[in-house]
Backbone as JSON, one array per atom type, in Angstrom:
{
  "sequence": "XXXXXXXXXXXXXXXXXXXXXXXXXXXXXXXXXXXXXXXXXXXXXXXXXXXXXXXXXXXXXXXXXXXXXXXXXXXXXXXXXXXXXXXXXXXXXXXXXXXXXXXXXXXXXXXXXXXXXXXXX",
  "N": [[-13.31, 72.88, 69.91], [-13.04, 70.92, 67.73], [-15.87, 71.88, 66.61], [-15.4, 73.72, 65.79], [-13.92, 73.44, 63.71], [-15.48, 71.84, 62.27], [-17.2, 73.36, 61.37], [-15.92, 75.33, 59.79], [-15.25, 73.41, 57.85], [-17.52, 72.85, 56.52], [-18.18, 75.83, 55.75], [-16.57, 75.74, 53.78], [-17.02, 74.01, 51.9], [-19.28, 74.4, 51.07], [-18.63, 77.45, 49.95], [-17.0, 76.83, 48.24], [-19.08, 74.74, 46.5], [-20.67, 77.14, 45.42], [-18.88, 78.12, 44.54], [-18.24, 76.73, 41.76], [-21.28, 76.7, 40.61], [-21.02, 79.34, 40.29], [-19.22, 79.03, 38.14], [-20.49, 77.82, 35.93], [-21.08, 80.36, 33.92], [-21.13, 81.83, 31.04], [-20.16, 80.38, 27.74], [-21.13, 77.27, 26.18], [-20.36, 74.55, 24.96], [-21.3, 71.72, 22.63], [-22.63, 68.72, 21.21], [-25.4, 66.64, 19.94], [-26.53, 63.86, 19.57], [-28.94, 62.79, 16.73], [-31.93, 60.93, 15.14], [-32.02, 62.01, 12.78], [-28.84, 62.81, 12.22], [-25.91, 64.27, 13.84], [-26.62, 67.74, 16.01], [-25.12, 70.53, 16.15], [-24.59, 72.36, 19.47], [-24.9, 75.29, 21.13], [-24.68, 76.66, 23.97], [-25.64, 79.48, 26.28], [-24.74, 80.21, 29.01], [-25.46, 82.14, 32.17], [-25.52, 82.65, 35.9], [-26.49, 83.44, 38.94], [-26.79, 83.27, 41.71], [-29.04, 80.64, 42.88], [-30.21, 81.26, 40.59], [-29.96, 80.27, 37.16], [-30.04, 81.74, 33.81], [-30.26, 82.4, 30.04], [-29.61, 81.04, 26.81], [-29.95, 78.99, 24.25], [-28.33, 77.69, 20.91], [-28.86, 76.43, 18.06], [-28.7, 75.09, 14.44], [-31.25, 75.72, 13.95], [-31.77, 78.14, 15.34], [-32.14, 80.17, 17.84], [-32.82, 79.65, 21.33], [-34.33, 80.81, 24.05], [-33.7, 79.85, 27.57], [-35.59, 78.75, 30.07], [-36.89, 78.8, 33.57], [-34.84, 78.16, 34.95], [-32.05, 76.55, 37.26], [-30.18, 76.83, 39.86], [-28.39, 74.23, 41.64], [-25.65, 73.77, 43.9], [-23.88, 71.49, 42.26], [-25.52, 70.85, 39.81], [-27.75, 71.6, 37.54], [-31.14, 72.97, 36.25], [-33.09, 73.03, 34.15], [-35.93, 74.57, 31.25], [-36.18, 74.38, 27.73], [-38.07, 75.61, 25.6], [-39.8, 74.88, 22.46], [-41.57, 75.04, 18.7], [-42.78, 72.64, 18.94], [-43.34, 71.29, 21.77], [-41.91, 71.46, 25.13], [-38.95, 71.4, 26.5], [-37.34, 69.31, 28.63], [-34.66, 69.91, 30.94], [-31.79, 68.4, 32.92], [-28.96, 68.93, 34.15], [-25.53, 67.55, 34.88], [-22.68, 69.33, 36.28], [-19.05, 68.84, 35.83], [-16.98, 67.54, 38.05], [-14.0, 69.25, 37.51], [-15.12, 71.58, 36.69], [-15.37, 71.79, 33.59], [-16.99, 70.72, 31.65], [-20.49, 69.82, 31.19], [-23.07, 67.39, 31.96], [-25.46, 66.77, 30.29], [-29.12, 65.87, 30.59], [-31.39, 65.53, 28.52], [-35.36, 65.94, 28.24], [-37.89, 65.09, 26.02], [-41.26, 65.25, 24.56], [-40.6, 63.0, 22.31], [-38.59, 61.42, 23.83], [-35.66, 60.67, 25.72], [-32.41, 62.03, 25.22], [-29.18, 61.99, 25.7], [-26.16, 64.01, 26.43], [-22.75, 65.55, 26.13], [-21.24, 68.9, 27.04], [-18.97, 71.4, 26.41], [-17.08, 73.7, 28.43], [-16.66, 76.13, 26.23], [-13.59, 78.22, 25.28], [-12.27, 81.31, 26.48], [-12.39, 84.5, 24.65], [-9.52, 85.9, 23.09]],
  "CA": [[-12.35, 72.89, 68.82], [-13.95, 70.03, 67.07], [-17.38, 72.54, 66.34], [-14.52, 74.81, 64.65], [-13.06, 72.49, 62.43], [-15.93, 71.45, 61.6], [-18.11, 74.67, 61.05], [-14.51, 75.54, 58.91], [-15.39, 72.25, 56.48], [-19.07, 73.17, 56.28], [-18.56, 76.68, 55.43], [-15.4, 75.78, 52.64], [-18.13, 72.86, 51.15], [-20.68, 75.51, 50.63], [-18.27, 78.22, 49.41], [-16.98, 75.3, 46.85], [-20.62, 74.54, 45.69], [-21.43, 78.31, 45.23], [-18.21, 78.5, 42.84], [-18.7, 75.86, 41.02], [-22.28, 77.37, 40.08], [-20.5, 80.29, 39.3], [-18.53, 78.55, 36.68], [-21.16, 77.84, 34.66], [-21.57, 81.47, 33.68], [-20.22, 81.64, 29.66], [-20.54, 79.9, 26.61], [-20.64, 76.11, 26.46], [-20.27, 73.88, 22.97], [-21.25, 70.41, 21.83], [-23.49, 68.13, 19.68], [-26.44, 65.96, 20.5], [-26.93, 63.02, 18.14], [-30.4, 62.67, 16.66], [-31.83, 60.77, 13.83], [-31.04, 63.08, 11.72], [-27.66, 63.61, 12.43], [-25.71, 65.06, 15.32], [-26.92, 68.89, 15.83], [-24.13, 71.49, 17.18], [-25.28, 73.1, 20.27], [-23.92, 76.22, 22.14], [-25.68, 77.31, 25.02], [-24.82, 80.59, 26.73], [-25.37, 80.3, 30.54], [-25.32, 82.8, 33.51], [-25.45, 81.78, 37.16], [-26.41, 83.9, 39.88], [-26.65, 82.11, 43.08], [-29.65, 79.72, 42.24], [-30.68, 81.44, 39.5], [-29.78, 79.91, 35.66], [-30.74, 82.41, 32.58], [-29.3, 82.05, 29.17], [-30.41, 80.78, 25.97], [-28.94, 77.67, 23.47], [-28.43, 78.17, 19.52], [-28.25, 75.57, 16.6], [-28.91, 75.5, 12.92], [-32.53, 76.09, 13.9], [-31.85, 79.0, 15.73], [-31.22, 80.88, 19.22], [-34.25, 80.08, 22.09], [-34.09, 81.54, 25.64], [-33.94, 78.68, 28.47], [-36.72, 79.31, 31.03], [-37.16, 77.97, 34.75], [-33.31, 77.96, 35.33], [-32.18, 76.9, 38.5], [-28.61, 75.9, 40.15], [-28.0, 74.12, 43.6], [-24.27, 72.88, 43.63], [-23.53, 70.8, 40.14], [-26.52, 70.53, 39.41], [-28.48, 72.4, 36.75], [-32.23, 72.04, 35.96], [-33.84, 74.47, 32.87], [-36.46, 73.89, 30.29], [-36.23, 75.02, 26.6], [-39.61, 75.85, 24.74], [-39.7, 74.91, 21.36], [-42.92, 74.75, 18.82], [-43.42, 70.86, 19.43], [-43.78, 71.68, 23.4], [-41.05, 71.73, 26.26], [-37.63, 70.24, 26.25], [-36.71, 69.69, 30.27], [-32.99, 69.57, 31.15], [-31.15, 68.3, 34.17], [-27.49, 68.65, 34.25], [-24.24, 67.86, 35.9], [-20.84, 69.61, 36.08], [-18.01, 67.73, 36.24], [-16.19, 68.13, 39.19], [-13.26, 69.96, 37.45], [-15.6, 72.31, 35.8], [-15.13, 71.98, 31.65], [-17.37, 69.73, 31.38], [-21.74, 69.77, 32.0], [-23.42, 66.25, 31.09], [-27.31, 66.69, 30.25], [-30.22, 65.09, 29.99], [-32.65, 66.15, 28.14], [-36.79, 65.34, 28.03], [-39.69, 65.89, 25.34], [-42.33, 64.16, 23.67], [-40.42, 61.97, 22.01], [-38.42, 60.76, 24.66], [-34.58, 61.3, 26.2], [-31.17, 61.66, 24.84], [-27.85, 62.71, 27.0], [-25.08, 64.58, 26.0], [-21.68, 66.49, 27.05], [-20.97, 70.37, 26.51], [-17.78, 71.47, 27.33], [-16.62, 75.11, 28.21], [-15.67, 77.25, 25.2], [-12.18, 79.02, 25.86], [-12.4, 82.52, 26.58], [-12.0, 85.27, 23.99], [-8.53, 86.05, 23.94]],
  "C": [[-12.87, 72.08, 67.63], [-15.11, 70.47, 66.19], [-16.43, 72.92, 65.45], [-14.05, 74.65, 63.68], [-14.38, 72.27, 61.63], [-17.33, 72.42, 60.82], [-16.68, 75.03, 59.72], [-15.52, 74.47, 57.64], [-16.96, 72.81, 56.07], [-19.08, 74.31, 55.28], [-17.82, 76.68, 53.65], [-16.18, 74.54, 51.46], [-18.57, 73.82, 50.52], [-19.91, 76.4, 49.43], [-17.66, 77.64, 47.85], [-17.91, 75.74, 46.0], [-21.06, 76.05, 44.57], [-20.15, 78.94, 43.82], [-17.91, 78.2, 42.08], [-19.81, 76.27, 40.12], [-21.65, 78.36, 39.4], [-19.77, 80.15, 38.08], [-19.09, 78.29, 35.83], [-21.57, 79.41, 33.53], [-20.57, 81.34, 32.35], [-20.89, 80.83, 28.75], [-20.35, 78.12, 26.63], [-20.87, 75.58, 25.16], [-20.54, 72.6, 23.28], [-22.45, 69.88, 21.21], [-24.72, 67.22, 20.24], [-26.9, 65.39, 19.04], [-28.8, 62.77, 17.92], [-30.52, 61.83, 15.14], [-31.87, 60.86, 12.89], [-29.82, 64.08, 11.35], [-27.73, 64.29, 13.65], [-26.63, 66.82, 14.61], [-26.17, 69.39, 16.62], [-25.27, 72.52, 17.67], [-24.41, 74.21, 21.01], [-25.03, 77.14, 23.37], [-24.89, 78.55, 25.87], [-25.12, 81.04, 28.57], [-24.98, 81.78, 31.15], [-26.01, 82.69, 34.39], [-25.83, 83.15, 38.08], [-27.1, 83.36, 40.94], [-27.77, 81.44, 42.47], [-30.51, 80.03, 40.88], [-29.97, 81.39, 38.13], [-30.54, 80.96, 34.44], [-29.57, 82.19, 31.37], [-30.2, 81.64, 28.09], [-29.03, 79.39, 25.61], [-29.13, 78.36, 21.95], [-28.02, 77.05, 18.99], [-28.85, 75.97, 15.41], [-29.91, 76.2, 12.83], [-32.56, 77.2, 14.44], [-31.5, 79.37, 16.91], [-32.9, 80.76, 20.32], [-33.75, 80.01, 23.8], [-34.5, 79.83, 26.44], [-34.72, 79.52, 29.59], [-36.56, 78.12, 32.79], [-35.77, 77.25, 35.32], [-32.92, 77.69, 37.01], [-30.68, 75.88, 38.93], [-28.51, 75.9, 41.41], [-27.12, 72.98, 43.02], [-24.15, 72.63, 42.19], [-24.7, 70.74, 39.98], [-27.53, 71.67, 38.47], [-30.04, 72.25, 36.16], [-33.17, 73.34, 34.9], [-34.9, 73.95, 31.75], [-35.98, 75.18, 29.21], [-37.63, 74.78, 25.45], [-39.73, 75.96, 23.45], [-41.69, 75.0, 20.97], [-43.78, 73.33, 19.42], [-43.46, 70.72, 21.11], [-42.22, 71.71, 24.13], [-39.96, 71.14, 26.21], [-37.0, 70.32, 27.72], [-35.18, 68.99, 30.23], [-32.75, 69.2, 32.69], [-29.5, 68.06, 33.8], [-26.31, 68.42, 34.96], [-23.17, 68.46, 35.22], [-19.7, 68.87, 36.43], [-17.57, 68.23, 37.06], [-14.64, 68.94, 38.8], [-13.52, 71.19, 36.68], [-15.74, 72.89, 34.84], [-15.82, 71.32, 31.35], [-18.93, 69.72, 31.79], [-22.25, 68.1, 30.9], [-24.8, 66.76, 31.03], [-28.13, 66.14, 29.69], [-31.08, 65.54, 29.62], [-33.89, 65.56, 27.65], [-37.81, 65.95, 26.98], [-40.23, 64.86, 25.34], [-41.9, 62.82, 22.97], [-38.98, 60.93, 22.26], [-36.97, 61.66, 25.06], [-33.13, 61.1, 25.65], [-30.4, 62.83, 26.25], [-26.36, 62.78, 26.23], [-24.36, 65.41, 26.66], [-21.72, 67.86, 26.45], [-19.73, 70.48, 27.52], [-17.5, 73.51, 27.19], [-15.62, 75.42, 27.45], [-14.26, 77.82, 26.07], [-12.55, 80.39, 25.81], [-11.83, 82.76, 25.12], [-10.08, 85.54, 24.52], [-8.63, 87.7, 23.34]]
}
């Protein structure tokens, strides 16, 4: 009985995790300060089981995210600009409106929130 309960919690963890991922699928919004001013960001995810594709867009333009990859909250993608690679790692908040990310280049790391756009109505 004990195995059952606990094969039960195992399987309702997992199924969790897996729709959680799925929530990232959509449009997400916010800003990332730099010193030259914040820059509005909107990134456009979709999730299929560990696979992340999607792109981001600001003033500068719209560039595809590459090397996407989702296990549980967790999000990990680079974005390829001309000045070389920009690596991401992200979390979702546990009520899923919310991804924090960190992001890496050349000239070093800032961390910022995006929150899920509202649907079209």
């Amino acid at each position: 009985m004990l195995r059952r309960a606990l094969l039960a919690f195992v399987i309702t963890v997992g199924m969790a995790a897996v729709a959680l991922a799925g929530d990232v699928t959509g449009k997400w919004i916010g800003s990332v300060d730099t010193p030259n001013g914040p820059i509005e960001l909107t990134f456009e995810f979709k999730a299929e089981g560990e696979a992340l594709t999607g792109n981001v867009a600001s003033a500068m333009g719209t560039q595809e995210i590459s090397n996407g990859k989702v296990a549980g909250d967790v999000l990990t993608f680079d974005v390829a600009l001309e000045g070389g690679t920009i690596t991401h790692e992200a979390k979702v908040n546990a009520t899923g409106d919310e991804i924090a990310i960190k992001a890496t280049g050349d000239w070093g790391t800032v961390e910022y929130v995006v929150k899920k756009a509202a649907a079209a109505q």
